[in-house]
N, C-alpha and C positions, 0 to 999 in steps of 0.2 A: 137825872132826868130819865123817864122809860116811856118808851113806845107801847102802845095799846092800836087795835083799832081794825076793823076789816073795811075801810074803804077810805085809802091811804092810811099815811103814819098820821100819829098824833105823839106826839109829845105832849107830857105832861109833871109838871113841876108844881113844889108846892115850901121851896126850897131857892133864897137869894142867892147867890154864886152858883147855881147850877148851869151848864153850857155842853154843847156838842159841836162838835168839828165838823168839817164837812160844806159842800154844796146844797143847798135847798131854794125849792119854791115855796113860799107859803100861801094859801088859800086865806085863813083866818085865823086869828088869836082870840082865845076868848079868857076872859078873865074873872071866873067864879069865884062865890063864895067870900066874896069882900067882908070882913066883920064889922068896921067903925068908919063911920063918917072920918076923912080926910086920911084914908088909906091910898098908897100912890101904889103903881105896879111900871118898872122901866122896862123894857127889853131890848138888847143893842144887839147889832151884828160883830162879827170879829175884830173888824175895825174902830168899836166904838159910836159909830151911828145909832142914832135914836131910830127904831122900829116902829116900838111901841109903847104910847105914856098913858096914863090914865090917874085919874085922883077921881073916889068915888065921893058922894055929895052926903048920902044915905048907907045905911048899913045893909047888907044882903038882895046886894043888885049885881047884875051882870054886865062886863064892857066887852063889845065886840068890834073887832077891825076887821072889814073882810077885804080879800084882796080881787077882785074878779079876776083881774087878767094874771095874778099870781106875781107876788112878791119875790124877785130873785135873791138870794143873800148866800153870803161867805158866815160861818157861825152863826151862831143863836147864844147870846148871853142874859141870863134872867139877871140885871142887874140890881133891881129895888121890886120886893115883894112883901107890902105891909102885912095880909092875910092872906088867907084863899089858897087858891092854884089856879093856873096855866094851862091850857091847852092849848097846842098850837100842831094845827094840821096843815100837812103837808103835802105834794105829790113824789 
C-alpha cells in the first residue's frame, strides 16, 4: 500500500492482502474504479472488524464511506478487492 497526498495521508491500494500497521483515524475510504457489476471491496481492521463493504450494482462507479467525526482503528487490511483501488485518507 503507498502513501500519496498533501492534505493528510492517503493510502492507496489496488492490491487484496495489502495492510499497514499502526494507529489511524480515518476520514474516508473511497473505492474507484469498480470494473463489473457484482465486484465486492472488504476492508478490516487488525482485529478482523468489518470497516468497509461494498458490492458495486454497475460497472465504473464510485463507493464512499466518509467518517466525520473520524474513524479510530488499530490496522487497515484490504481484505477482498474485485477491481479498482482504494483510497483511504487519513489524519
Amino acid at each position: 500500500m503507498a502513501f500519496s497526498g498533501d492534505f493528510g495521508k492517503v493510502a492507496i491500494s489496488s492490491t487484496a492482502g495489502d495492510s499497514l500497521s499502526g494507529r489511524f483515524v480515518i476520514d474516508n475510504i473511497r473505492w474507484a474504479e469498480g470494473v463489473a457489476a457484482g465486484d465486492e471491496a472488504i476492508i478490516k481492521d487488525s482485529s478482523g472488524n468489518i470497516i468497509f463493504q461494498a458490492k458495486i450494482s454497475v460497472a465504473n462507479v464510485d463507493v464512499v464511506a466518509n467518517y466525520q467525526d473520524g474513524l479510530f482503528i488499530d490496522g487497515i487490511d484490504i481484505d477482498t478487492l474485485g477491481s479498482g483501488k482504494v483510497l483511504i485518507t487519513m489524519r
